[in-house]
N, C-alpha and C positions, 0 to 999 in steps of 0.2 A: 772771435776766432783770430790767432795768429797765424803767422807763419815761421818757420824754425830759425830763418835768418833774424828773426825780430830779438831775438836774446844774445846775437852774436855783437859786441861790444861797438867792432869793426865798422859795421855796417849801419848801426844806428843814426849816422851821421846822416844818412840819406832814406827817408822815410815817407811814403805816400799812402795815405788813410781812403782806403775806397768805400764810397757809401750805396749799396745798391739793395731793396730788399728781394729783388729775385736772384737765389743763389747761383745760378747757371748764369748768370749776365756777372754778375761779382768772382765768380771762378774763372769766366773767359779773360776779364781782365786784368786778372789776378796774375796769370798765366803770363799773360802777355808783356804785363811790369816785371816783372819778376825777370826777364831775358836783360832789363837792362842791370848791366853788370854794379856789385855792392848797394843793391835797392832792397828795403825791407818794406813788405806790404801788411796794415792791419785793416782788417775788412770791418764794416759797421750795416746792419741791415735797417736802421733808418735814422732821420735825423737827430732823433732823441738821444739814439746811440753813438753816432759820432760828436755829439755835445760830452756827452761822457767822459769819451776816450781823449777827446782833447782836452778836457778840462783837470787830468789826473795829474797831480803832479812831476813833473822833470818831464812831460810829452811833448814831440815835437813832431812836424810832420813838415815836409818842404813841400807836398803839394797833397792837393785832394780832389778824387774825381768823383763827382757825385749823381746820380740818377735824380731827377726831377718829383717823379711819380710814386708816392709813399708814403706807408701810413704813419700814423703820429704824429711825423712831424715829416713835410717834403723839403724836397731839396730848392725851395724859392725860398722857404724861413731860417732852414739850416744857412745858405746863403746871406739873406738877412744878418741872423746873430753873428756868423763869423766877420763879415763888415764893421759891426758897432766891438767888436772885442779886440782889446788892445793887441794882444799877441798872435792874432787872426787874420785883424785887417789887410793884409797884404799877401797873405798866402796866397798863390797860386790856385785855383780852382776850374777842373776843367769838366763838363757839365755832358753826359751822356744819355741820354731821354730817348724814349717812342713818343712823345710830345709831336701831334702836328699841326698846332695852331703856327702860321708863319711867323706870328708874330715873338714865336719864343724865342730866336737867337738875338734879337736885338735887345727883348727885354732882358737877358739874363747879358747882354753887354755891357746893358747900360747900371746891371748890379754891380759891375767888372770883372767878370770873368775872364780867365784867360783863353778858352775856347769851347766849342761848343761841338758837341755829333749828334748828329740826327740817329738813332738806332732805325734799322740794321745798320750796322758801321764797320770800319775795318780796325781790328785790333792791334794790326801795326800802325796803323793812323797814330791811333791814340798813344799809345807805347813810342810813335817818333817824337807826338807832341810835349808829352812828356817827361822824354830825354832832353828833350832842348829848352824843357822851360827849368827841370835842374840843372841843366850845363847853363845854362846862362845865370842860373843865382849862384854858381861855386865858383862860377871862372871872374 
């Protein structure tokens, strides 16, 4: 699924790939990215699928927010492959789960993440985190 910003030339420049497969958790956030101003969001409902979409030629994405908990392929492996892939490695990834093992924000730290929400969470949380982790790779 896209969104109608995603074919606008303009806007491509700043692009964030959300992977979630409960579609009410990927529309809240969807929502919520979208307020920051010239952000095009494409949605993926599991790992297998955002492998896809980034792997299409001329794709980029400055950041990706991913859900943990999913099938085919979850967000620890999706995780995984985007580390080992050249054009990947360093993206930005910010991680949004009902996960309540405590021990999950340290481990998905120590993948390098850029931050971590515990679900239920605040959608401007994520949406400020967000912002600031584009404004700091453009400025």
């Amino acid at each position: 699924m896209m969104t109608e910003g995603e074919h606008d030339s303009e806007v491509s420049a700043r692009s964030v790939l959300i992977v979630d497969d409960s579609e009410n958790a990927a529309a809240t956030l969807e929502i919520a990215l979208l307020a920051i101003p010239g952000l095009s969001v494409t949605l993926a409902s599991s790992g297998l699928e955002a492998l896809r979409i980034l792997r299409r030629p001329g794709q980029t994405v400055q950041a990706i927010v991913t859900d943990l908990n999913m099938p085919r392929m979850d967000g620890y492996e999706l995780i995984r492959q985007l580390r080992r892939d050249d054009r990947y490695c360093a993206t930005p990834i910010v991680v949004v789960s009902a996960d309540v093992d405590p021990a999950t924000p340290q481990r998905v730290a120590q993948m390098g993440v850029s931050a971590f929400f515990s679900k239920p969470y605040s959608p401007a949380e994520v949406r400020r985190k967000v912002e600031q982790i584009l404004n700091g790779k453009t400025q």
